[in-house]
N, C-alpha and C positions, 0 to 999 in steps of 0.2 A: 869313494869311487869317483871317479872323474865325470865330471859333467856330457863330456861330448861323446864319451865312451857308451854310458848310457842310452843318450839319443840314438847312438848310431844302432845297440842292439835293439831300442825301440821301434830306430827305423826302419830295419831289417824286417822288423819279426810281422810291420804292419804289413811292407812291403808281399814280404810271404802269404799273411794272410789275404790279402788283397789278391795274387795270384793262382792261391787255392779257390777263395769264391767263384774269381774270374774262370777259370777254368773248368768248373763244376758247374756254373750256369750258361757257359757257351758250349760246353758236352754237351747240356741237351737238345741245342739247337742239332747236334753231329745226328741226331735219333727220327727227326724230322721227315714223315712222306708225303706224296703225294699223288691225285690221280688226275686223269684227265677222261671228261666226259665230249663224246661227240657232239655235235649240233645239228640236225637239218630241219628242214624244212621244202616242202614240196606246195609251187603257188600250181594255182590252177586257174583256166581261163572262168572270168566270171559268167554266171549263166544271163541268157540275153534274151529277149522277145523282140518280135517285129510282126505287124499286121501286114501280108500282103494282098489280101484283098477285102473288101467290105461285105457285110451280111446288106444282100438287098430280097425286096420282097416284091420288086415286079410294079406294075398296076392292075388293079381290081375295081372291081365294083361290088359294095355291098347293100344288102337285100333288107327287106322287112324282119330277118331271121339273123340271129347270130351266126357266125361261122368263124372258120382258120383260114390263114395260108400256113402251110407249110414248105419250107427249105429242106430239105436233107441235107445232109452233110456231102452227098456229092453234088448238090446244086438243080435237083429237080424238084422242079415246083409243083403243089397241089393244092387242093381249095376242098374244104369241106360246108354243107349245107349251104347259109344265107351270101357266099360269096363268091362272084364271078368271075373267071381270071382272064384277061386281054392280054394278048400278044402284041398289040399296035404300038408302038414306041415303049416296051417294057420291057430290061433287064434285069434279070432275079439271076443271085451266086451265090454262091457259101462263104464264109469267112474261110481266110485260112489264116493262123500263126505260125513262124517260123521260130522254135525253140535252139539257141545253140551255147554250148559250154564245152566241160570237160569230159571227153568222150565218155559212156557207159556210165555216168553220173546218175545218182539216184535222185529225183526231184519233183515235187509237187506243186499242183496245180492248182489256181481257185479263180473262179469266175466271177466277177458281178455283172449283170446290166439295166440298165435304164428303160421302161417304160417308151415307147415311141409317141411323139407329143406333136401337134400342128402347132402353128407360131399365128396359125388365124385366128383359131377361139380356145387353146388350150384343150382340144380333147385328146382323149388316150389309147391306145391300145398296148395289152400287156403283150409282153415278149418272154418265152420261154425258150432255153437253150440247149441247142442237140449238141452233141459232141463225138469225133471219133479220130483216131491216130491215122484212120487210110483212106478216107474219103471214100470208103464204100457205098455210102448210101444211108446211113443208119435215120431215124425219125423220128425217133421215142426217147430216148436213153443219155443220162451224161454217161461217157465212158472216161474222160480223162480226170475226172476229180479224184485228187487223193497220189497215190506212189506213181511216177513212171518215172523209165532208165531214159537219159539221151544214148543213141544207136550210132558212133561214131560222130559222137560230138553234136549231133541235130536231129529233128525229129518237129514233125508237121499234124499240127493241129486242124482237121479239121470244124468249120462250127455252122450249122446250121439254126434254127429257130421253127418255134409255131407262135403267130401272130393272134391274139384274139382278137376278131374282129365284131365290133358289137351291132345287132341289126341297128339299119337303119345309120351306120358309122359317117360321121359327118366327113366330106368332101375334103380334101388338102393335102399337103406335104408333111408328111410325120416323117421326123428324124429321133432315133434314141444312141447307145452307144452297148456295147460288150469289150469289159476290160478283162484281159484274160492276165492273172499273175503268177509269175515260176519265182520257186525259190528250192536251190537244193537241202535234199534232207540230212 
């Protein structure tokens, strides 16, 4: 048998083989599907604090006897037992915060504050924190710890305090602080 006659049916026959494979493994590429999933994403305004007014407690005089001032949260003052409260050059107000984010947001609250401190001899008086969303007046009570909604994106903190005031509380300038913190839930 001729040499080239051979080759040619060998190369034929690879050739065939070669385009059966071929065409049996890019058939299953023909079988191939596929899906397409959506994406979103929905940003929302970050939630934000601002103090617009200072918790003050006025001037006083205190006595041989312990006593309070207290703030209400709508900013009316009052004095219990050892302490006596002067009107002559004395401003007392309520804290207020202003809360604002993404409208109807669900969001929580948490308070700390500081002890009120003279920078003369280091004395103290404790500070306890009232709290209320309308400045009605409240005295006693935190009310905003824990869940609240924003009400069209804001919503208003009130913060009032009761100051202890210990008999016989040495004379000076006490300064403390209240950090009020939001974070949605």
């Amino acid at each position: 048998m001729n040499t080239s006659i051979l080759f040619n049916k060998s190369f034929r026959f690879a050739a065939l083989a070669s385009a059966v494979a071929f065409s049996a493994f890019g058939a299953s590429s023909s079988f191939a599907a596929d899906a397409t999933s959506s994406s979103t994403a929905d940003v929302i305004d970050p939630i934000a604090i601002s103090n617009d007014n200072d918790l003050a407690f006025g001037r006083f005089a205190a006595t041989d006897a312990a006593g309070t001032v207290i703030i209400t949260t709508a900013g009316a003052r009052t004095a219990t037992a050892g302490v006596i409260l002067t009107e002559a050059d004395s401003t007392s107000t309520a804290a207020t915060f202003e809360v604002t984010g993404d409208g109807n947001a669900a969001y929580s609250i948490g308070l700390a504050n500081t002890a009120l401190t003279t920078t003369d001899d280091g004395a103290t008086m404790e500070l306890a924190t009232i709290t209320d969303f309308t400045g009605s007046g409240g005295a006693t009570t935190e009310t905003n710890v824990g869940d609240s909604a924003l009400t069209d994106g804001a919503q208003t903190i009130h913060l009032g305090g009761v100051l202890s005031v210990g008999a016989d509380q040495d004379a000076g300038d006490y300064t403390g602080s209240v950090t009020a913190t939001v974070e949605y839930n």
